[in-house]
N, C-alpha and C positions, 0 to 999 in steps of 0.2 A: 397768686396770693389766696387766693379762693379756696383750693387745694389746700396751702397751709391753715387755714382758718378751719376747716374740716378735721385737720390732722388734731390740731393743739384744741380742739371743743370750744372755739368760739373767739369774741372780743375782749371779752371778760378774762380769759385767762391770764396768769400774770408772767410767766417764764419768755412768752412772746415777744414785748418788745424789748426783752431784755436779751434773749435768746438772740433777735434779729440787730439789735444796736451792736451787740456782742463781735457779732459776724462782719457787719461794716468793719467794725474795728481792727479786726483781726485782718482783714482785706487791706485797708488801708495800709496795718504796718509792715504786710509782705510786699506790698508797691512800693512805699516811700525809704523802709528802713536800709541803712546802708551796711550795718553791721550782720552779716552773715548768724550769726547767736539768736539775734532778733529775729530776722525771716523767720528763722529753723522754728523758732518757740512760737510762731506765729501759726506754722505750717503745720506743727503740731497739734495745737490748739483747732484749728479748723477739721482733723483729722476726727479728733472728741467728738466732735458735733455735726460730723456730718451724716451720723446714721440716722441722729434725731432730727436734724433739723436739713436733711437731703436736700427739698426743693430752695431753701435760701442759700445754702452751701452752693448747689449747682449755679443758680444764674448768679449770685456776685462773685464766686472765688475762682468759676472754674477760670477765666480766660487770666487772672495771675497763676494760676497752680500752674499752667501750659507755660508760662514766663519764666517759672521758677525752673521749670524744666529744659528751657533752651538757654539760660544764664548759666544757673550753679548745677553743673553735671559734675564739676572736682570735689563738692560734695554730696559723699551715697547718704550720707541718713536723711537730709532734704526733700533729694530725690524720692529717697524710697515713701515720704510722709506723705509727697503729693499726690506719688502711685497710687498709693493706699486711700487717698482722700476720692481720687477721681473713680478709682474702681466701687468704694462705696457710693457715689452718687450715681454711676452711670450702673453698677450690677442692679438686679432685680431682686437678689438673695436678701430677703429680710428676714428681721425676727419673728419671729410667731407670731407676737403680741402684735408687732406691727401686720402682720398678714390680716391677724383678725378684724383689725379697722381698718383696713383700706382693702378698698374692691381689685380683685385680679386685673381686671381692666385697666385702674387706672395708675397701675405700677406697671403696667407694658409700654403703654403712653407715656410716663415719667423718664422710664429709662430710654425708649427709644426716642425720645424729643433729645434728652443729653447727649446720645450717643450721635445725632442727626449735626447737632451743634458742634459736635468735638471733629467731627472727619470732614466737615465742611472745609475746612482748608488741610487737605490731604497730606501738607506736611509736619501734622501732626502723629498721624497713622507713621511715616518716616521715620520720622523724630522715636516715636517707642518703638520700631523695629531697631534703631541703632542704643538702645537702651537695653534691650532685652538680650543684647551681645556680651553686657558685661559680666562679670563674674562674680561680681559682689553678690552674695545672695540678697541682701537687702535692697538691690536695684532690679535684678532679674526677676525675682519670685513676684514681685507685683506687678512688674511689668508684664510677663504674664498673663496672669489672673484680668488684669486692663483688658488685654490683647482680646481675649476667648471670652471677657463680656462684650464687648464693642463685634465680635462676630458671632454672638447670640442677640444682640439687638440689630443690627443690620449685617448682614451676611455676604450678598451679594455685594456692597458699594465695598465696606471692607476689604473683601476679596479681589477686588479689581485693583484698588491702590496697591495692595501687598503683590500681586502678578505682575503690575508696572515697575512695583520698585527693585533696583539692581540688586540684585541677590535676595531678595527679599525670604522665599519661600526658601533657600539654599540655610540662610541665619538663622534661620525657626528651625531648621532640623536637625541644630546644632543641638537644642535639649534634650534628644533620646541619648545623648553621648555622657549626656552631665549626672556627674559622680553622686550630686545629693539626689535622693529616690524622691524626695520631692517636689524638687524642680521637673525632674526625669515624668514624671507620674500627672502633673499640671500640664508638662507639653505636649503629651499624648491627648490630653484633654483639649489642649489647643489646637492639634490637627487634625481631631475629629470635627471640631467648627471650622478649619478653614477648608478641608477637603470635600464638606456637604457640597453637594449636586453641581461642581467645576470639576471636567473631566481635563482643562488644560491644569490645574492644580494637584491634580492626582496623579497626572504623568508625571510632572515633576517631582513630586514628594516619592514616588515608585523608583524614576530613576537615581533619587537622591540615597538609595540603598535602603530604602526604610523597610522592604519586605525582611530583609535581614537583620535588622536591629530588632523589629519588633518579634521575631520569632526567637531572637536571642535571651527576650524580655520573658519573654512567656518559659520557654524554658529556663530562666532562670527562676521563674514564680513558682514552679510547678506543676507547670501544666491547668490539666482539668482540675486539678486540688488547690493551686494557687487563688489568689485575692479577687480582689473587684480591677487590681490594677491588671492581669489576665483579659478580664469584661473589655475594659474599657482599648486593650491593645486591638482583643477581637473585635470592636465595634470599629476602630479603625481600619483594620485590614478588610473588612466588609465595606466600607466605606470607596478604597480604594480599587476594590474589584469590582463590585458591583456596575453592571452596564457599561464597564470598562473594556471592552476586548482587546485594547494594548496590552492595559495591564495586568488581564489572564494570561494574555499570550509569555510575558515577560516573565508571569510567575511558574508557567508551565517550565518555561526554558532558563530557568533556575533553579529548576530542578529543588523547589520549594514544597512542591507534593507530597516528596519525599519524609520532608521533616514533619509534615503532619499525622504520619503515621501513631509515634508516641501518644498524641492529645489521647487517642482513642483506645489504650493498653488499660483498661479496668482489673481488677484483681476482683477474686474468687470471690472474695466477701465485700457481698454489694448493699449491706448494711445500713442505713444511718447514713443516706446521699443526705451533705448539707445542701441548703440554701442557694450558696452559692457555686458549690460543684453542677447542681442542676443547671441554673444558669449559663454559666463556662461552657457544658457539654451540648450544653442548647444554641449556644451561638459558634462554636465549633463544626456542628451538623448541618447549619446554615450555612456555613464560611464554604462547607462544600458542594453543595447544592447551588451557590453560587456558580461554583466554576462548570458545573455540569446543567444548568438550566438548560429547560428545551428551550428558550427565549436565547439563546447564545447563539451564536453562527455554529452551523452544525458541523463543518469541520473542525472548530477549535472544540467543541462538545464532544467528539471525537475521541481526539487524541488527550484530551483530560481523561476521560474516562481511561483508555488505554494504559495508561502515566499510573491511575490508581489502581488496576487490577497487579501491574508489574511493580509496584513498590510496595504491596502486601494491605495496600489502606482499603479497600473492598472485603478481602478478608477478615480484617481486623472488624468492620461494621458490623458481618456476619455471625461473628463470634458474639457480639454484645447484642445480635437482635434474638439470638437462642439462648443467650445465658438467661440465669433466675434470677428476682429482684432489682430489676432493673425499674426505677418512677417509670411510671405509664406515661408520661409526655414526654422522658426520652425516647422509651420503645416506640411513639408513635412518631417523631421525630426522627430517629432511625429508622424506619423501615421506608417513610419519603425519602432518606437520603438512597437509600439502598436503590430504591426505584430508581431516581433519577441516574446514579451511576451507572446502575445497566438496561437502560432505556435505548433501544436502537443499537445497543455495542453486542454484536452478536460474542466474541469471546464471555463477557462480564455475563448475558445471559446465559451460556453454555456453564460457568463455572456454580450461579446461580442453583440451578438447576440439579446439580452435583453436590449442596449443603444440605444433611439433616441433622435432626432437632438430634439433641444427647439423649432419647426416650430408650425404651424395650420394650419393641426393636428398634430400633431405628428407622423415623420417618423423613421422607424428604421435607425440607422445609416449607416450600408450595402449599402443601397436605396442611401442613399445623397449622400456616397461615389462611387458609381457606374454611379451615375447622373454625376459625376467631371468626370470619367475615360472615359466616352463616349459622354463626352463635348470638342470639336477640339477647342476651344478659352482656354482652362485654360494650366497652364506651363505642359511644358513635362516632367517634372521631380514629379512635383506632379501626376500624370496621372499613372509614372512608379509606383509610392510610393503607389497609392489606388490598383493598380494592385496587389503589392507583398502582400498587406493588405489583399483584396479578397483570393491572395495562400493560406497564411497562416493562415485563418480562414477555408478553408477547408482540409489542412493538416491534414490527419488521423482523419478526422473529417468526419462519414458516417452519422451524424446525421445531421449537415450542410449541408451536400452534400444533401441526401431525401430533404430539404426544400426549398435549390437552386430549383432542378430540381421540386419539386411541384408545384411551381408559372408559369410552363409551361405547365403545365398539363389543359386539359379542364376542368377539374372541377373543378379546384382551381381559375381557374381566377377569377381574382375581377374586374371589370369595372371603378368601383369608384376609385382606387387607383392606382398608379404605382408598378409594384412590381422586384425583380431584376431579375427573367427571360423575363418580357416584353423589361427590357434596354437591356439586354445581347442582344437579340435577334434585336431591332433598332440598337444596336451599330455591330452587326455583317453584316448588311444587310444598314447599310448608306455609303457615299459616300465619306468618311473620311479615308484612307485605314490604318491610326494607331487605330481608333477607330476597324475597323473588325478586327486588326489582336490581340490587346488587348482583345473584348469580343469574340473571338475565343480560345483564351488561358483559358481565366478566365472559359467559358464553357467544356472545355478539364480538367480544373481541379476539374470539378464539377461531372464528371464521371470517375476520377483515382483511380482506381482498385474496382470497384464496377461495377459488371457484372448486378445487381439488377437492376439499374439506367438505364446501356446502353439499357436494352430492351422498359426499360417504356421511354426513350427519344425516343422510336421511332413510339410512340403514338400523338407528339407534330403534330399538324397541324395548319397552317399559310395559311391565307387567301390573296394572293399576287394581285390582285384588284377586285374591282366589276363587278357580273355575272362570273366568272370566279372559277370552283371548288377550292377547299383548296387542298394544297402542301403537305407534309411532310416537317420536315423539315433538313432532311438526303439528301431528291429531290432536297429542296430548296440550300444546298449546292454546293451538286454537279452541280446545272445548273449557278450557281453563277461563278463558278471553270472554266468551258466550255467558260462563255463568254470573255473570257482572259481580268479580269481587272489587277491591280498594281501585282508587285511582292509579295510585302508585304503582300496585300488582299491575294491570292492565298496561301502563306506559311501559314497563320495562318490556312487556313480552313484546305489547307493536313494535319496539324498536326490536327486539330478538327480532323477530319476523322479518321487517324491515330489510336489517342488514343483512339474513340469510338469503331471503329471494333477491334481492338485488344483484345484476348480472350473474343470474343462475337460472336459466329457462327450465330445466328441469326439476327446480324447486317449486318455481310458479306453478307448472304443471301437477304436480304433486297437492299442492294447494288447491288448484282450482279442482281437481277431481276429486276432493268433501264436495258436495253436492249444498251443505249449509254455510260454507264460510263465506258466498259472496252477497246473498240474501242479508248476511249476519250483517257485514259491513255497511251494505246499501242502508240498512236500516237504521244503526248507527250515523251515518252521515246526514241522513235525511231531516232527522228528528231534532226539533228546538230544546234543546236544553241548556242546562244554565253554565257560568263559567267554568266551574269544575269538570263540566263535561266537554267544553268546547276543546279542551286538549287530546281529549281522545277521539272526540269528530276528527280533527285533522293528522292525527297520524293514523287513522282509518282510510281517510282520503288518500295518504299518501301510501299507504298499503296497498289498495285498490288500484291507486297509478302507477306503482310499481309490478302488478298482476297485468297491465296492460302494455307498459311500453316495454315489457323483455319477457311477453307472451311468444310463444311459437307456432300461436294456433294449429296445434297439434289434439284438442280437443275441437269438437267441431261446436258445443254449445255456447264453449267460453272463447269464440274468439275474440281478437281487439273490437270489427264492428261492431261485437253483439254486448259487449261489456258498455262501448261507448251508446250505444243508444239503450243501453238500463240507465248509466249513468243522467241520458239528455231526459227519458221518460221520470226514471225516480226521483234522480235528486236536481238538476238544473246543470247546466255546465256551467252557470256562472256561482250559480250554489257553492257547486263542486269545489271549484280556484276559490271561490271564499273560506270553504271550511280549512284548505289546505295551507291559505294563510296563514289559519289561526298558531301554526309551530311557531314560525320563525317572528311573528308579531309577538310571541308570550317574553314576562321578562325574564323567568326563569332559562329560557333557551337561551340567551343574550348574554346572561352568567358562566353558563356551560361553555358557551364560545371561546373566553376569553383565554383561559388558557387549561391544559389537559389535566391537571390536577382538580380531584376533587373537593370541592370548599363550599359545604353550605351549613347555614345560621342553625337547620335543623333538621329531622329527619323528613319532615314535613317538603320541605325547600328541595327534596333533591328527586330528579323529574329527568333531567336530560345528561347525555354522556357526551362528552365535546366529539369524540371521534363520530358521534352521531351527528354533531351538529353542521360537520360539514359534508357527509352524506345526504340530508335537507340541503343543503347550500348548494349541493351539485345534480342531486335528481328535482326541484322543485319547477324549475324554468321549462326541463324535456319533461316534463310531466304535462304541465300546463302545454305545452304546443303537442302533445301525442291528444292530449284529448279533442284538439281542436282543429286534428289534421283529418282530413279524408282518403276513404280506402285506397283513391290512387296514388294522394301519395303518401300511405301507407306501404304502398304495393315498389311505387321509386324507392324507397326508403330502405325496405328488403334488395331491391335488386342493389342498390349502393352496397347494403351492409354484404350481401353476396361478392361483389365485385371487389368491398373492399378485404374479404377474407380470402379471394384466390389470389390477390397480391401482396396480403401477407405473408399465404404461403411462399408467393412465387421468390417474395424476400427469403423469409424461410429457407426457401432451398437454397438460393443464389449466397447468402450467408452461408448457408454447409458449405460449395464449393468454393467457396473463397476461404474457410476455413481450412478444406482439403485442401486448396493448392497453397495456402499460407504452409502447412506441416508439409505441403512436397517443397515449395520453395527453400525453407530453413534446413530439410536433408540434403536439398542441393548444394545450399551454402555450407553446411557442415560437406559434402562432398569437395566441394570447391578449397574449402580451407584444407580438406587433408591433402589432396593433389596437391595445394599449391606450396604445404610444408612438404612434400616430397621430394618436388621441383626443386626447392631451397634446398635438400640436404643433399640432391643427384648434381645441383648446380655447385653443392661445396666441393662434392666430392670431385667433380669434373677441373674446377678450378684447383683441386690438390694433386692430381694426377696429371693437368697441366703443369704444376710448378714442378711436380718428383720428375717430368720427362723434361724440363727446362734443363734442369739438375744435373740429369744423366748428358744430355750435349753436351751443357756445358762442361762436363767433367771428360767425355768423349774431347770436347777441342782442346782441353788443357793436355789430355794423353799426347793428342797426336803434335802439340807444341813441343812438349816433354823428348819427345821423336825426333823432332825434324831437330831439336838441339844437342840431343845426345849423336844423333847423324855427325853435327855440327864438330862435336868436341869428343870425336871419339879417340882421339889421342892418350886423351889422359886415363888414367888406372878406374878412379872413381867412376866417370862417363862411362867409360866400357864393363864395368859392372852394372849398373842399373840398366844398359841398354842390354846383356843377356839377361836382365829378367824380365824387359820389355819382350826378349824374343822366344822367352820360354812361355808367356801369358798367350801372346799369337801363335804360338805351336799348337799350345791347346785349344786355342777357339778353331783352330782348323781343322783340329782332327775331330772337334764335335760336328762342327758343320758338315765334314764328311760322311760321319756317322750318319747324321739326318740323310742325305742324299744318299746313299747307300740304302738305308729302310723305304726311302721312297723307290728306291731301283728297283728294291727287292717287290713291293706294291707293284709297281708296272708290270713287270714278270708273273705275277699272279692274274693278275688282270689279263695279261696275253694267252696265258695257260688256258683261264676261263673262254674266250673267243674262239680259242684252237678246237677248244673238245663242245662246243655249241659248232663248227662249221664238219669235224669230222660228223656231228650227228646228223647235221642235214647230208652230208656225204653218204650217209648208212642208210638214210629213209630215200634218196633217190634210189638206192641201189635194188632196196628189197623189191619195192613192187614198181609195178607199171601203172600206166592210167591213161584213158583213150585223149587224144587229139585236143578235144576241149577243154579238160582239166589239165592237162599240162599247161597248156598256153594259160591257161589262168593261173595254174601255181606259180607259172615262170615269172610271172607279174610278181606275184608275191616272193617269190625267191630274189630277184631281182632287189625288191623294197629292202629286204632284208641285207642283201649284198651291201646297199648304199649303206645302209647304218653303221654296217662294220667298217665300210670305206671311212665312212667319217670316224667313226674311234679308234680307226688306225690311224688318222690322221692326227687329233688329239694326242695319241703315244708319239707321233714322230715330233709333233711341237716338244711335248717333253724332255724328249730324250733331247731335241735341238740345246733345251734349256737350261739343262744336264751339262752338256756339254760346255755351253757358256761357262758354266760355274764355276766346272772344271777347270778349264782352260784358266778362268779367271785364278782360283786356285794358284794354278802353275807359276802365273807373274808373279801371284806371293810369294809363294815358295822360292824364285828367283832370286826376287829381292831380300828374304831373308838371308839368305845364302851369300848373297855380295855382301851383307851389313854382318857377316860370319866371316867374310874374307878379309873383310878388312879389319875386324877387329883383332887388336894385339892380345894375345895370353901373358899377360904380365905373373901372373901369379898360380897356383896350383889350384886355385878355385875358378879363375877364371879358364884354365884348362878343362878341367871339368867341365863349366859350362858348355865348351865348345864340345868335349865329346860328345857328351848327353844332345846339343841340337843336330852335329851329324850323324848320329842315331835316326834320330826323327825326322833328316831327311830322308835319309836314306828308305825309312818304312815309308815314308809320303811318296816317295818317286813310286816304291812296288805297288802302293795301293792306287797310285794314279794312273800307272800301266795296267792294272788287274780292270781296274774301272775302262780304260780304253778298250779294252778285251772284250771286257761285255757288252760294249758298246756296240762295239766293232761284230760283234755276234748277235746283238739284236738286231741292227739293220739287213743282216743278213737275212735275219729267220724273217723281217718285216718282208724282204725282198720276195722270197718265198713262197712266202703266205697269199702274196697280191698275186704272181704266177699263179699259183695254185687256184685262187679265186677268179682269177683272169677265167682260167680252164674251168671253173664248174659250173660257169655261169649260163653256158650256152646248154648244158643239159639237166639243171636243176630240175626234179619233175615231182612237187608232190602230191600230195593226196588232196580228194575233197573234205575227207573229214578234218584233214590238215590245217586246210584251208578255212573250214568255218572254225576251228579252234581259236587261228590265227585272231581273223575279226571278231570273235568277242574279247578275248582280249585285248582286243585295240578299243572294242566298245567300252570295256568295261575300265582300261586306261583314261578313255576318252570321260567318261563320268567323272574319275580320278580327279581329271584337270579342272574339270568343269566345276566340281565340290570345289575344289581347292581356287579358283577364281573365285567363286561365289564370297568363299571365306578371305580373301584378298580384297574384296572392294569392302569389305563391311568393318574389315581392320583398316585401310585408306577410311572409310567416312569417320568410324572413332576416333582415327589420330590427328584427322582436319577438324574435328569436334574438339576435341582436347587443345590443341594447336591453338583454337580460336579463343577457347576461354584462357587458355594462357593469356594471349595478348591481349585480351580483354584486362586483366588482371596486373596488364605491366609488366608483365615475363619479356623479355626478349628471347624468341625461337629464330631459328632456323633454318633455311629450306634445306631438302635433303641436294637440290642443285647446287647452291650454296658449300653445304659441307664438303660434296662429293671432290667441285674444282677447287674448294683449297684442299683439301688431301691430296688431289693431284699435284696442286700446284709445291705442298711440301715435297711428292715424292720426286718432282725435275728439280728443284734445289738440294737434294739430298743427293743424288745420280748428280747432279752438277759437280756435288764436292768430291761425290767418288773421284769422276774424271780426273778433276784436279789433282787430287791424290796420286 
């Protein structure tokens, strides 16, 4: 009441208790009255006055208005008056006039006391989610507006009832569907209050397809050109992603990225940006940087970034960060996004790096962007923005990094062109002290953690004026450092320093052999100065600590000992650890920490580079124990670092060979697979050539079936027709098989020729000469050897010919039996006559060529007979020569070699095919043995000889 007495100017006022009698009144007649007319013009009436008269509306009407709402729901204009009544008591949206007299304070207390009152029995909050279902507009649209005040005064409690109630969050997402753009336009407004900082509220509102409606929204608005109801979709989708990593993930693999692309399609005339397009394009650029935050888990940071290089949305950024007229807080807004998209994505960096500006000629981007960051007239905020761009295009980017640092290199320079180590190097060395302490950083990041770089940057030489030799430009720093310009200047270069000497003993070295820079330092450390200065005491200290723990004492003045007792004589070792504090105790450093984006209040404020700050965060502790160690175990400390670098290497190598035997192993496996598809097509092949010889038996025992029943029924006309062409097909196989044995006859006969005219020649060389006593007896030997050889290949022709003979013979029974199965068949007809002539034709030549064959038979054993006589006789006076004789043995030596090679190559083809063998069955092949093969071959060839017999 106190409150209303404030409101209405006193006791004296007179609208007050008329105003307040008014209210009872109208209270009472919504309790009592039975007639529905009545409530309604009652509920009305309370509706009038509740803007004026809020605090006595709230505590006497709200707990009937709640009544009037769980009664009369069959009637909407009721409903909708008390929606309306409780939304103005419980919103905070007042009139002007009313804002003007009443304090901000105690209208947050107003409504959050009602709203405290109203959810206090939580099935109230129920009660309006099964309200806000309907479709009346006049019960929805309040209900509503209710909803998203009561979750702008209390948020969290709200939010928990609606997560408990059955469908709850599912009913509310029914508004992005609903036809009037009103309602549609209020519910977004309502999901952006229920989905604030409940990530189980957000999953569901994601999974309830809202990335899709609301991207449907937005492109139906227009995009970047569309309203505030575009603002308000995008505040929602930022809402839902944000430190969400479900719901990046879901929106990734919805392939949602995709459709972002359009937001970013700007046309040629970038004219007359309203108001509101700025905005839209500024929470767009967000929505993306979102999904790419280095604060994201780094694989899902990843493959976002990947998702926008392949659906054109990086390029599209790129296009708008080189186009002209673009508001400078988008172009500075763009170029963080740009950064963070290709931040650690080495692709998005590589295509980066490949964009230049529309000029003539044409520049890379890099260049124009580094031109801005080392230009003191453009904003400072766009200056930070090309900075963080520069980081994050060499972020785990050593290929960037080589090309930065190349354009400083003497050889690379171009005359003709600007390139960005020429600006790095003007903006480090002008007179601008944000420009040095920005291309200070940006250089410092062009040598993080690439030891390769720091040597070769200490090659760069800079020609400081005419007549005058060329600097270094490590010298050039350091005398920069000396001549005490800005604070700022000074901080950027000790961190340049810093990060270069650090793990680079050859830069240390290089440092420490100026004769002035460690005098410069000590002095610096030593000396009481005031705040301003204590931040450069301590990254002098940590310069200094850094010259000592990744020294090489490779100079003999500045070893570790001899630094550490300047350090205990100059400055103090506890001095020392004090001044070094002073980094990581400042608050400016604590800022830089927090995350890699650059963001300070002013140019003033900007001191430390986070990638520095955890270089301080990792060298500050081995700093402090190097200075406090002694030379012994300075000296263990080497032999470690020693020990532990010959077992790097010994990794090193052992790595290579496991490498090498990794690529022998995988040509083994690629070996193994081709053998083993070989095996597979030799094992087809094997198994088809089994089934084509199954084939031929089988068709082989169906003939000789054929046979033995034409045998059977040779009476009839038919029968004895098919059986002469049975006898005409075995006429011709015999006169082939003859033919073969015949050629093979003719071979033996040749072969004998051969042996005849090798014994007449030894016959010819006994006869010529003579030879004393001892050489005979020793050629007889050898004549003798020689005899037995022939004995045995005469032996080999008599098996033949035995063999021959067999065949023959065999032969003859067929012939036989053709002959009876001739006699007995009837010539019924003129063809079958024929037949018969035509096969006693063919015997009749089989008999002469079986005799002709006996003949030669019978006359080879002769001339065998002969031959042996003959050899019998010459054996007792063989007599040849000595030179004969050594002829003889070498070529039995040089035979003997023969075999010997050829064993050699026998056991080596046995170990390959037991090798092969074995990985087969390694492999699951079933082989084998040639034992194996040999007795079933055998054992096919007595089953076969079995059926001969038979036959």
């Amino acid at each position: 009441m106190n409150f209303l007495r404030g409101v209405m100017g006193g006791p004296s006022a007179g609208p007050q208790p008329s105003g307040a009698d008014t209210i009872q009144k109208l209270c009472d007649r919504v309790a009592s009255s039975t007639l529905l007319d009545d409530r309604r013009d009652a509920v009305r009436a309370l509706k009038s006055l509740s803007k004026k008269y809020r605090l006595e509306v709230g505590i006497q009407a709200m707990e009937h208005l709640i009544h009037v709402l769980q009664t009369d729901r069959s009637d909407s204009e009721i409903i909708g008056y008390a929606l309306d009544t409780l939304y103005n008591v419980i919103s905070n949206d007042l009139e002007e006039e009313e804002q003007e007299e009443n304090s901000a304070k105690q209208v947050d207390d107003l409504g959050s006391q009602f709203t405290e009152i109203f959810i206090k029995q939580p099935e109230n909050v129920t009660l309006l989610l099964t309200l806000v279902e309907e479709f009346d507009f006049h019960v929805r649209w309040p209900g509503v507006k209710l909803l998203t005040s009561l979750l702008k005064q209390q948020g969290p409690q709200v939010q928990q009832i609606i997560l408990v109630s059955p469908m709850g969050v599912s009913r509310l997402m029914d508004l992005l569907a609903d036809s009037r753009e009103v309602i549609r336009n209020d519910g977004v407004l309502l999901l952006q209050q229920l989905t604030k900082s409940n990530a189980a509220i957000q999953k569901i509102v994601a999974f309830e397809n809202a990335f899709e409606r609301l991207l449907d929204i937005i492109t139906e608005e227009g995009n970047s050109d569309g309203g505030i109801v575009v603002e308000d979709c995008l505040l929602l989708l930022q809402n839902l992603l944000k430190n969400n990593n479900s719901n990046q993930n879901f929106f990734k693999e919805g392939s949602y990225i995709q459709r972002m692309k359009p937001w970013f399609e700007v046309g040629d005339d970038n004219c007359g940006w309203s108001a509101q397009k700025v905005t839209n394009l500024h929470l767009m650029l967000q929505l993306v940087r979102v999904l790419v935050s280095p604060t994201n888990p780094p694989g899902a940071t990843s493959s976002c970034q990947k998702a926008m290089f392949h659906c054109g949305l990086l390029q599209q950024l790129c296009t708008i960060l080189m186009a002209t007229g673009v508001p400078a807080d988008i172009l500075t807004e763009t170029i963080n996004t740009v950064s963070e998209v290709i931040r650690g994505c080495q692709i998005n960096q590589d295509y980066f790096a490949s964009v230049n500006a529309p000029s003539n000629p044409p520049r890379p981007a890099i260049v124009v962007l580094l031109m801005s960051m080392v230009n003191e007239r453009q904003p400072f905020v766009l200056r930070c923005a090309v900075l963080y761009c520069f980081q994050c295009f060499l972020y785990k980017n050593q290929k960037g990094q080589g090309e930065i640092v190349s354009t400083l290199l003497p050889s690379t320079i171009d005359g003709n062109s600007v390139s960005a180590g020429q600006l790095l190097c003007g903006g480090l060395f002008s007179t601008d002290s944000l420009s040095n302490w920005c291309a200070a950083v940006a250089l410092a990041h062009a040598l993080q953690e690439n030891a390769t770089l720091k040597e070769q940057l200490l090659r760069v030489q800079l020609a400081t004026s005419i007549g005058n030799p060329p600097v270094s430009l490590l010298q050039q720093c350091t005398n920069i450092l000396s001549q005490g310009s800005k604070v700022q200047t000074r901080v950027g270069l000790l961190m340049l320093l810093c990060t270069w000497l650090s793990n680079c003993s050859i830069a240390v070295t290089h440092f420490l052999h100026n004769p002035a820079n460690v005098p410069f330092l000590t002095g610096q450390i030593a000396e009481n100065l005031g705040e301003e200065e204590q931040l450069v005491q301590g990254l002098c200290a940590l310069l200094l600590g850094i010259s000592i723990y990744y020294n090489d004492n490779s100079l003999e003045n500045y070893r570790k000992e001899k630094l550490k007792q300047l350090i205990e004589k100059r400055i103090g070792r506890e001095n020392f650890i004090e001044k070094l504090g002073f980094i990581s105790k400042h608050e400016l450093y604590s800022r830089a920490a927090q995350k890699p984006q650059p963001s300070f209040s002013s140019p003033d404020h900007m001191m430390f580079d986070h990638e520095f700050t955890k270089l301080v965060k990792e060298l500050e502790g081995v700093i402090s124990k190097a200075i406090y160690k002694s030379s012994e175990e300075d000296k263990k400390e080497e032999e470690v670092k020693k020990t532990l670098e010959q077992h790097d290497n010994i990794v090193t190598h052992y790595k290579k060979v496991i490498r090498e035997q990794d690529q022998e192993l995988e040509e083994l496996k690629q070996r193994v697979n081709t053998l083993t598809s070989q095996n597979e097509q030799l094992q087809a092949t094997v198994t088809q050539q089994v089934s084509q010889i199954q084939q031929h038996k089988d068709q082989y025992n169906l003939l000789k079936v054929q046979l033995g029943k034409d045998m059977q029924h040779h009476n009839s006309h038919g029968d004895t027709f098919q059986m002469n062409g049975i006898q005409t097909e075995e006429v011709s196989k015999l006169k082939e098989e003859l033919e073969e044995w015949k050629n093979k006859h003719d071979l033996l006969l040749g072969q004998l020729k051969e042996k005849e005219s090798v014994i007449e020649k030894l016959n010819s060389s006994q006869l010529e000469m003579g030879t004393t006593e001892q050489s005979s007896q020793t050629s007889k030997f050898g004549g003798l050897e020689h005899n037995n050889e022939l004995q045995k290949e005469l032996e080999m022709l008599k098996s033949q010919i035995q063999l021959q003979s067999a065949e023959i013979s065999k032969l003859q029974m067929e012939n036989q039996k053709l002959q009876v199965m001739n006699a007995t068949a009837d010539p019924m007809s003129g063809d079958s006559g024929a037949t018969a002539a035509t096969s006693s034709e063919l015997e009749g030549r089989l008999e002469q060529e079986i005799k002709e064959l006996k003949s030669e038979v019978k006359a080879l054993s002769e001339e065998k007979e002969s031959l042996k006589q003959h050899l019998d006789s010459s054996s007792s006076t063989v007599a040849i020569l000595q030179d004969e004789k050594s002829k003889l043995q070498r070529e039995v030596a040089e035979s003997k070699k023969e075999q010997d090679d050829l064993l050699v190559l026998l056991a080596d083809q046995d170990q390959k095919i037991s090798a092969l063998k074995i990985k087969l069955k390694d492999l699951g092949v079933p082989v084998e043995d040639e034992d194996d093969t040999e007795s079933g071959d055998q054992g096919d060839e007595d089953e076969d000889g079995d059926e001969e017999e038979q036959d």
